[in-house]
Short mmCIF file of the C-alpha atoms (twelve columns), coordinates in Angstrom:
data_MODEL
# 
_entry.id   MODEL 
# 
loop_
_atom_site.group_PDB 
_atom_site.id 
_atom_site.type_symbol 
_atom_site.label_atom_id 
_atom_site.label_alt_id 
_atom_site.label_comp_id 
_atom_site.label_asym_id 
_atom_site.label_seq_id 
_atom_site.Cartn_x 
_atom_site.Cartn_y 
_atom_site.Cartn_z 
_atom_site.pdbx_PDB_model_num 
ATOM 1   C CA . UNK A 1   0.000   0.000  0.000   1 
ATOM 2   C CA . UNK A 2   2.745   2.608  1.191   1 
ATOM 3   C CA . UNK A 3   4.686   1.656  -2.532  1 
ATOM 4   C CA . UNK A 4   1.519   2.054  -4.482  1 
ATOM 5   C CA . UNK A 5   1.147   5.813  -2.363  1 
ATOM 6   C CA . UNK A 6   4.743   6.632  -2.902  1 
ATOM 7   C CA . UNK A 7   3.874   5.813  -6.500  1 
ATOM 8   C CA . UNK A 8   1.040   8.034  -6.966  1 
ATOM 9   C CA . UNK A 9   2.418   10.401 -5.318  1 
ATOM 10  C CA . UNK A 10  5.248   11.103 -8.015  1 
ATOM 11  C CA . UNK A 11  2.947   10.515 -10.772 1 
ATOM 12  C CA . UNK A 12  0.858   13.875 -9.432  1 
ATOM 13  C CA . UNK A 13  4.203   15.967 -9.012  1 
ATOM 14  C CA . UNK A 14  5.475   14.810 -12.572 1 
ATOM 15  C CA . UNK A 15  1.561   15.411 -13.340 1 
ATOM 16  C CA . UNK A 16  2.056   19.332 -12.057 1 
ATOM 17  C CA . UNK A 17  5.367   20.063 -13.606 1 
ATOM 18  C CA . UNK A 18  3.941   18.854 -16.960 1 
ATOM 19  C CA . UNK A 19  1.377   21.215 -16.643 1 
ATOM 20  C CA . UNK A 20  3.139   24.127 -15.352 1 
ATOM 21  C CA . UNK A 21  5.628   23.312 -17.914 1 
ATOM 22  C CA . UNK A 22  2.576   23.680 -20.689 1 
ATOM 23  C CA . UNK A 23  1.200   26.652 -19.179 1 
ATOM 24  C CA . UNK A 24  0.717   29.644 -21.676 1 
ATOM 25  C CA . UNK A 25  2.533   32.882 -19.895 1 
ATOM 26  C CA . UNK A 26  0.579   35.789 -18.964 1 
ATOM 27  C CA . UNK A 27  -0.471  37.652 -22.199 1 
ATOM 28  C CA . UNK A 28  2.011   41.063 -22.198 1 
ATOM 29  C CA . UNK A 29  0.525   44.322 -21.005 1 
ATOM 30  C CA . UNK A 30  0.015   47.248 -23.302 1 
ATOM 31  C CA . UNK A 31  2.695   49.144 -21.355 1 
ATOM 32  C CA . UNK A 32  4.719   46.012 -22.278 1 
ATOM 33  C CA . UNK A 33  4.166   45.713 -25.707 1 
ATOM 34  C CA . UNK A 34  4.557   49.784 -26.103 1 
ATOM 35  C CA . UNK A 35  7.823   50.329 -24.285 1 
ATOM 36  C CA . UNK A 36  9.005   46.416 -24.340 1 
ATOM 37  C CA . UNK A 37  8.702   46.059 -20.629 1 
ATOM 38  C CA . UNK A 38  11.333  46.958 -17.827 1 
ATOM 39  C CA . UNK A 39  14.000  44.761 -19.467 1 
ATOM 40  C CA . UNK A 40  14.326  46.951 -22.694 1 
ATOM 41  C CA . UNK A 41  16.994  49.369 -20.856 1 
ATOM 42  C CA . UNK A 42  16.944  51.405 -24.092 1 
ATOM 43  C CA . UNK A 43  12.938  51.583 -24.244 1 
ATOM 44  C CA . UNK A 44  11.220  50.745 -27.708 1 
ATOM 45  C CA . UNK A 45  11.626  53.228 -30.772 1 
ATOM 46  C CA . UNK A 46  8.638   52.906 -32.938 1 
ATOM 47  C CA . UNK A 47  8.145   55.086 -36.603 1 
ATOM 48  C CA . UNK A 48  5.763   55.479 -38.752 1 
ATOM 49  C CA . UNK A 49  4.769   52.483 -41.402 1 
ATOM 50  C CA . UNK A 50  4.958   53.212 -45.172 1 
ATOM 51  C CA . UNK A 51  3.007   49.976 -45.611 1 
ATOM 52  C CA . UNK A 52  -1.380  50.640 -45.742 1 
ATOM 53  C CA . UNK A 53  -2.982  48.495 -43.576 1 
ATOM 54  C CA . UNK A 54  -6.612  48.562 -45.040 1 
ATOM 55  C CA . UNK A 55  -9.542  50.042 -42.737 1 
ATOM 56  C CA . UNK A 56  -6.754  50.939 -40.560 1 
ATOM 57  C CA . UNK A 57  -4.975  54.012 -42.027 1 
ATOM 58  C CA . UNK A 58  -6.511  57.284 -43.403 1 
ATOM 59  C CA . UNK A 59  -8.724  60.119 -42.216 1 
ATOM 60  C CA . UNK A 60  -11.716 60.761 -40.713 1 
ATOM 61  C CA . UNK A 61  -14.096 62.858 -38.735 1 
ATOM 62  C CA . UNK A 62  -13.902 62.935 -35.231 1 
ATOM 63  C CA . UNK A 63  -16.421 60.801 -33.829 1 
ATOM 64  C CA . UNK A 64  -16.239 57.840 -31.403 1 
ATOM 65  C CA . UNK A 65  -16.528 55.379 -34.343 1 
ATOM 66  C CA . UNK A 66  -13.581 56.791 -35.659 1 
ATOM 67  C CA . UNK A 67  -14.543 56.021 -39.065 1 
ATOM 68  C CA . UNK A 68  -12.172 56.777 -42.322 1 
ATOM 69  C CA . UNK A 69  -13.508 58.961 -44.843 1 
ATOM 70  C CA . UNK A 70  -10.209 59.349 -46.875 1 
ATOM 71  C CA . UNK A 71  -8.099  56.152 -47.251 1 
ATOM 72  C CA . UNK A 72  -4.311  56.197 -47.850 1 
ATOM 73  C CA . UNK A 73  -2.022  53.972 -50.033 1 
ATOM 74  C CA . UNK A 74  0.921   52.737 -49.146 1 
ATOM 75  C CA . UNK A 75  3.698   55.122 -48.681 1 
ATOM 76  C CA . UNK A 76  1.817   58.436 -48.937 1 
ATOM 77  C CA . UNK A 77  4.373   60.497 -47.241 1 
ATOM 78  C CA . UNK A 78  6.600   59.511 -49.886 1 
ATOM 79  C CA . UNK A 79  3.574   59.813 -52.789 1 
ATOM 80  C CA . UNK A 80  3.096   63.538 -50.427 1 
ATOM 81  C CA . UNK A 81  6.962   64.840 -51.225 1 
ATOM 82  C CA . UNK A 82  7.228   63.655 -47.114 1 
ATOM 83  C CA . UNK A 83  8.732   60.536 -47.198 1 
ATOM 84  C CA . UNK A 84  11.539  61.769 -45.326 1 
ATOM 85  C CA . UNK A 85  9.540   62.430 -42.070 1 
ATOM 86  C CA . UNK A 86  9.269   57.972 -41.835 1 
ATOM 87  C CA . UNK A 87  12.450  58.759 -39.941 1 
ATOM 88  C CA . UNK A 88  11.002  60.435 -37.053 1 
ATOM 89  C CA . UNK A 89  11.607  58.057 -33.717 1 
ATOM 90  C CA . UNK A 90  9.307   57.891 -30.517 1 
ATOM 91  C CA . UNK A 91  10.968  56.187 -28.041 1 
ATOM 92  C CA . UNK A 92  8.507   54.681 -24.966 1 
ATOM 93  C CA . UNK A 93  10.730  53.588 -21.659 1 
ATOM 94  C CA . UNK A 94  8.268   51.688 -18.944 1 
ATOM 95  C CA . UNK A 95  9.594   54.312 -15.949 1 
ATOM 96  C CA . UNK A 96  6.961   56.652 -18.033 1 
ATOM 97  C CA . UNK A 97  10.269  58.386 -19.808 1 
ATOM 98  C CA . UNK A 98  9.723   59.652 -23.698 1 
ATOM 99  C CA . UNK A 99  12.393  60.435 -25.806 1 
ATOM 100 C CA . UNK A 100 11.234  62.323 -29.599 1 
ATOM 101 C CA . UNK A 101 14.360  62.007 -32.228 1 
ATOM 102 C CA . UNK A 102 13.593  64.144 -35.274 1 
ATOM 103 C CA . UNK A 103 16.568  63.072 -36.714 1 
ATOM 104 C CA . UNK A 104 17.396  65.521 -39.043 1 
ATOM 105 C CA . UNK A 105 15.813  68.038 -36.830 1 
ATOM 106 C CA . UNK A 106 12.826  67.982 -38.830 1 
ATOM 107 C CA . UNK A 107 9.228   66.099 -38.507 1 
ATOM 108 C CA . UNK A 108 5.757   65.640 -39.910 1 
ATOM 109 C CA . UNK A 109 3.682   68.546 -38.485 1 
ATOM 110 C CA . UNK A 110 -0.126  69.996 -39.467 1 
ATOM 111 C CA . UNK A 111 0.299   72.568 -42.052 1 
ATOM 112 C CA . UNK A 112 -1.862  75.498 -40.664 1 
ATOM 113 C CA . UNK A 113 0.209   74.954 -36.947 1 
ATOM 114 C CA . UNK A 114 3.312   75.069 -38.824 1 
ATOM 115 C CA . UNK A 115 2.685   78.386 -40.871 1 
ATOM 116 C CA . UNK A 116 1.310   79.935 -37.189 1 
ATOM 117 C CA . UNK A 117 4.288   78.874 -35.072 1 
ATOM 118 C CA . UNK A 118 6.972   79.738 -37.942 1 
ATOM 119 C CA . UNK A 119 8.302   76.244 -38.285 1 
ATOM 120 C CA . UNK A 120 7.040   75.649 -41.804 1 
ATOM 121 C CA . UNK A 121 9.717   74.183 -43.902 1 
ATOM 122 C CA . UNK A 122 9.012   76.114 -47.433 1 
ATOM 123 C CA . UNK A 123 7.943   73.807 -50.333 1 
ATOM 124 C CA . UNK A 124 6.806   70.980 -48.289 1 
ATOM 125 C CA . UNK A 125 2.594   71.617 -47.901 1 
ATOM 126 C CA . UNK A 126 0.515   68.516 -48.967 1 
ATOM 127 C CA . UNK A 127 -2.929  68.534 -50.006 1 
ATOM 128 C CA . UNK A 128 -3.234  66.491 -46.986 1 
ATOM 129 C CA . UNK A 129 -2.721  69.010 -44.680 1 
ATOM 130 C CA . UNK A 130 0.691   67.721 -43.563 1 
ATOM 131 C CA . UNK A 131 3.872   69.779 -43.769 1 
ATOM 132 C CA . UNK A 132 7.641   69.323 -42.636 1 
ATOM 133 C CA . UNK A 133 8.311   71.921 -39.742 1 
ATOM 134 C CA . UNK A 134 11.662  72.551 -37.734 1 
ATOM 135 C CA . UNK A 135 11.144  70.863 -34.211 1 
ATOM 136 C CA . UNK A 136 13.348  70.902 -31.198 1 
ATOM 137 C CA . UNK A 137 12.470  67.972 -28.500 1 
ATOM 138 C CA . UNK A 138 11.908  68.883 -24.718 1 
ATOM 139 C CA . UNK A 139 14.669  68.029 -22.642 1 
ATOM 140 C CA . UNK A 140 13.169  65.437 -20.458 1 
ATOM 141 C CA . UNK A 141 9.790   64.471 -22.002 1 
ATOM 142 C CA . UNK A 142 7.479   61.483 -20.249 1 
ATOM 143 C CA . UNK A 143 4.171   59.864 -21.389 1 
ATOM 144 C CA . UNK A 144 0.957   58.276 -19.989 1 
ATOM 145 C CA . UNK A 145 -1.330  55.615 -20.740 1 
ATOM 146 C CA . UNK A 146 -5.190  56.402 -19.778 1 
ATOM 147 C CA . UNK A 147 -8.151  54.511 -19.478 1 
ATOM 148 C CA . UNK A 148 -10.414 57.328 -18.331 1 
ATOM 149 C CA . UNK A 149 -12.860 59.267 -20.865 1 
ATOM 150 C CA . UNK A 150 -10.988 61.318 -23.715 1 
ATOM 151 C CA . UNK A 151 -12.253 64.257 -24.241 1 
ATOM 152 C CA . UNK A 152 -11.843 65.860 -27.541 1 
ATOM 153 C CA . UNK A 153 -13.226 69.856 -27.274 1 
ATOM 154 C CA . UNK A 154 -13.926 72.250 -29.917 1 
ATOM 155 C CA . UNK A 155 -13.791 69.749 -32.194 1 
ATOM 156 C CA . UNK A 156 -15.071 70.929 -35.993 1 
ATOM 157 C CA . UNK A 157 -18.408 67.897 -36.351 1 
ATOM 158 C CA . UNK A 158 -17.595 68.070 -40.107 1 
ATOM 159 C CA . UNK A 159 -14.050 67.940 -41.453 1 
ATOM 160 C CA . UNK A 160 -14.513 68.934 -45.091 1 
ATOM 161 C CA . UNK A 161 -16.371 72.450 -44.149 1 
ATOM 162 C CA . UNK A 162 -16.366 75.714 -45.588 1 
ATOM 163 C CA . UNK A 163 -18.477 77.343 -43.031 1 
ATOM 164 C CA . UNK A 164 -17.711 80.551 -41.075 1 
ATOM 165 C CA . UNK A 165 -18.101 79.955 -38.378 1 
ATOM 166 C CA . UNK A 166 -17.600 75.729 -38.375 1 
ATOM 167 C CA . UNK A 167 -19.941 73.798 -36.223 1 
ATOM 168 C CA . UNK A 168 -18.175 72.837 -33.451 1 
ATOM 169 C CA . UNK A 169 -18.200 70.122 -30.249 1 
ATOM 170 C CA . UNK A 170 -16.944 68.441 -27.100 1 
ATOM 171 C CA . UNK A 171 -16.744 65.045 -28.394 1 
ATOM 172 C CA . UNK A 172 -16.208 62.739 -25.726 1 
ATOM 173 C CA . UNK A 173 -14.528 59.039 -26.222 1 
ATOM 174 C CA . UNK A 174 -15.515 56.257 -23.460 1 
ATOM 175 C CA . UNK A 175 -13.669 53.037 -23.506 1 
ATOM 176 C CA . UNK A 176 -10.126 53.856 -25.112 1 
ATOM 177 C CA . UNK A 177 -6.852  53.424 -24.171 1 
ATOM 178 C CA . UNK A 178 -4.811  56.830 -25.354 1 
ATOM 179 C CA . UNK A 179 -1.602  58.431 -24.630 1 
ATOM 180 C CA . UNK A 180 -0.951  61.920 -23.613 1 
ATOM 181 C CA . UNK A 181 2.194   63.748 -23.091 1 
ATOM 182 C CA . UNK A 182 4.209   66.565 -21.223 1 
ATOM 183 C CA . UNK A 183 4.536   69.502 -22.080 1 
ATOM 184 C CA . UNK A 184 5.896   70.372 -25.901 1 
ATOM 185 C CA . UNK A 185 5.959   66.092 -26.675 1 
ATOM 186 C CA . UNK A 186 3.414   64.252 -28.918 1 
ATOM 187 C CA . UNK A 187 3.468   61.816 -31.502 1 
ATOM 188 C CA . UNK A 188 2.964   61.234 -35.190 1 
ATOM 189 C CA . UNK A 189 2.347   65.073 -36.078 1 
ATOM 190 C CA . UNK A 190 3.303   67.861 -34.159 1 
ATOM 191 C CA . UNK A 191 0.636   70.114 -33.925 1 
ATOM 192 C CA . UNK A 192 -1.215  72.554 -31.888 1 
ATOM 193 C CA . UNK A 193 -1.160  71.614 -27.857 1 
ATOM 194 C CA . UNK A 194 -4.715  70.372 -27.521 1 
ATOM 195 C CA . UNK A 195 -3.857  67.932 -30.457 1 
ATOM 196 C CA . UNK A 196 -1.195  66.029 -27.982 1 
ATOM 197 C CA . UNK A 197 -3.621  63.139 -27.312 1 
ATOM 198 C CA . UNK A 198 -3.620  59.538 -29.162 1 
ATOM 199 C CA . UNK A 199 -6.291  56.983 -29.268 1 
ATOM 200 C CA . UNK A 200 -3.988  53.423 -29.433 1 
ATOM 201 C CA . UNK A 201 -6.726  51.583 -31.330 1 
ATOM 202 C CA . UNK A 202 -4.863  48.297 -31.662 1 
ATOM 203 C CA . UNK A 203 -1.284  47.413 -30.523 1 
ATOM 204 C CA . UNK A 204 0.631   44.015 -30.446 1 
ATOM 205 C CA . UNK A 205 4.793   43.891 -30.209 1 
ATOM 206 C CA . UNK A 206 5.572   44.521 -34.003 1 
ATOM 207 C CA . UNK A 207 2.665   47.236 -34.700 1 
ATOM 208 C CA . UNK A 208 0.337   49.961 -33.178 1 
ATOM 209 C CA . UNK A 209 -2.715  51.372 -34.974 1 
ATOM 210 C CA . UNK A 210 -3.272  55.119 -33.673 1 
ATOM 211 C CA . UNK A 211 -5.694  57.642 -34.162 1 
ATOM 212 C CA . UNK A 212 -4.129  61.126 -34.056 1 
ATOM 213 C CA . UNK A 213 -6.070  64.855 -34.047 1 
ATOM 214 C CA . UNK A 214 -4.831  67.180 -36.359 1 
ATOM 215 C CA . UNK A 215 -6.283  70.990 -36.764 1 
ATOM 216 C CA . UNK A 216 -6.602  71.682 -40.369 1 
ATOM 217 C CA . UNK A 217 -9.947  73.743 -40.678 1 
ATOM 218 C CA . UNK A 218 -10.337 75.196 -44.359 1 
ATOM 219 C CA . UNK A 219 -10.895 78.655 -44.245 1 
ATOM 220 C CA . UNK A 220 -8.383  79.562 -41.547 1 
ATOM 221 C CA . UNK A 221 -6.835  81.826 -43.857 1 
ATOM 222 C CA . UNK A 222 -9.991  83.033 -45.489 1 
ATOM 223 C CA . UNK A 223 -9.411  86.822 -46.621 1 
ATOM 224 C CA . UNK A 224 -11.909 88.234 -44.133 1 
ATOM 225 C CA . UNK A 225 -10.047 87.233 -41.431 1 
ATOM 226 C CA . UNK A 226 -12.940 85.743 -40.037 1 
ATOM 227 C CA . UNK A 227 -11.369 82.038 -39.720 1 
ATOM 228 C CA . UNK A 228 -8.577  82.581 -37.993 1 
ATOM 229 C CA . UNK A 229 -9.745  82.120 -34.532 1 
ATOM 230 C CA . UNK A 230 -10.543 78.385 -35.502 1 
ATOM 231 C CA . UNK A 231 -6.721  77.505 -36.212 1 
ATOM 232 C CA . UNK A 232 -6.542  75.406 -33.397 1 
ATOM 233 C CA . UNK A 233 -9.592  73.734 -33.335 1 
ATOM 234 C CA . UNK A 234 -9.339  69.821 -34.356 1 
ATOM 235 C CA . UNK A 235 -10.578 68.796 -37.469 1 
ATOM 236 C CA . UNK A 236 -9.675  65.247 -38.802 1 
ATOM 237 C CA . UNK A 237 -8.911  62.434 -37.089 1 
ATOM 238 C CA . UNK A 238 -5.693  61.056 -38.801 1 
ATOM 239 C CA . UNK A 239 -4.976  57.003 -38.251 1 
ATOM 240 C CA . UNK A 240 -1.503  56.010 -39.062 1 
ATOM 241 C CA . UNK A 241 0.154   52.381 -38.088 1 
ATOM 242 C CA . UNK A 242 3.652   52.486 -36.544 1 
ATOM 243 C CA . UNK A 243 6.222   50.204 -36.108 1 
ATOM 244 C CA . UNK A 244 8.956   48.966 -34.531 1 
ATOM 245 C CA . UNK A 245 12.155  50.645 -35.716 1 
ATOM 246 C CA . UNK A 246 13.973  48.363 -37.555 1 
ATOM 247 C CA . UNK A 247 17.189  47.297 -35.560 1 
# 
């Protein structure tokens, strides 16, 4: 009896480690899969994709269902005269640390920002209201992940309008993970303050789909001087995929 005990006994602790040994490990966190967890000394350096992912990237009004009115092709920086701005690097650490590499000291910014701020880099406006502008990073820039309500104000309800003045709105977004940033950091475009606030509508370890604000109301610069006011009022929600920076 005692031999046939001992016996079961080590067939249920070779029964556990088999098990434990199969067990699937805990899926990774979004903080994880943004910043490659508190391993990744040097944080993770995403950039923007040239590739289209379809129903993912384009633009859109901004509304909670975030849908995309204007779809882009692959590469449309470079299809924009922009390609150059795929270089831009946003680097996430897990301590909540943000590091923004321009690079070449340039990046992707909204074109009416740029012409306000006197950053526009001559020669570079796109019909999609992008622009290169010169950028200096902050110093010591961090970031946070929230799971509270986003809300969105003075948003223009319809992107494409000529109206003086645009109908505008709180618009309020319940159920989304998004990023906001210190002072003078964002990511994706560089634009007006109130624009430094991204939806993360999908992320795994090699890609994150984002939805980004960008303030590109039409008759800003209409003659009568009448638009002006509405410079930095968000327009268009812009979705872009990034990816991991290629090592």
């Amino acid at each position: 009896m005692k031999k046939f005990l001992l016996s079961a006994g080590k067939m249920l602790i070779l029964t556990m480690v088999v098990l434990n040994s199969c067990k699937k490990e805990d899926a990774p966190t979004w903080e994880d899969m943004l910043t490659g967890g508190p391993t990744a000394k040097n944080g993770k350096t995403w950039v923007l994709s040239d590739k289209n992912y379809p129903a993912q990237d384009g633009a859109g009004d901004i509304s909670p269902g975030m849908a995309i009115i204007k779809i882009f092709p692959d590469n449309v920086l470079t299809i924009n005269s922009l390609g150059g701005e795929y270089d831009n690097e946003f680097t996430f650490f897990s301590n909540g640390r943000y590091v923004i590499n321009p690079v070449n000291g340039i990046v992707l910014s909204g074109i009416i920002y740029a012409i306000m701020s006197q950053t526009l880099v001559p020669g570079t406006e796109s019909t999609l209201g992008f622009c290169a502008a010169n950028y200096t990073p902050p110093a010591k820039a961090t970031w946070k992940l929230n799971s509270t309500d986003m809300v969105v104000e003075n948003a223009i309800t319809d992107p494409t309008t000529t109206a003086i003045p645009p109908v505008r709105s709180n618009v309020t977004f319940t159920g989304v993970k998004w990023l906001s940033f210190s002072p003078g950091a964002y990511m994706g475009i560089h634009d007006y303050a109130g624009t430094a606030k991204v939806i993360i509508k999908e992320i795994t370890k090699d890609r994150m789909n984002v939805a980004l604000l960008l303030c590109s109301y039409a008759m800003t610069f209409d003659p009568s001087g009448d638009g002006l006011q509405y410079a930095n009022s968000p327009t268009w929600f812009v979705q872009f995929t990034l990816v991991p920076k290629a090592k």
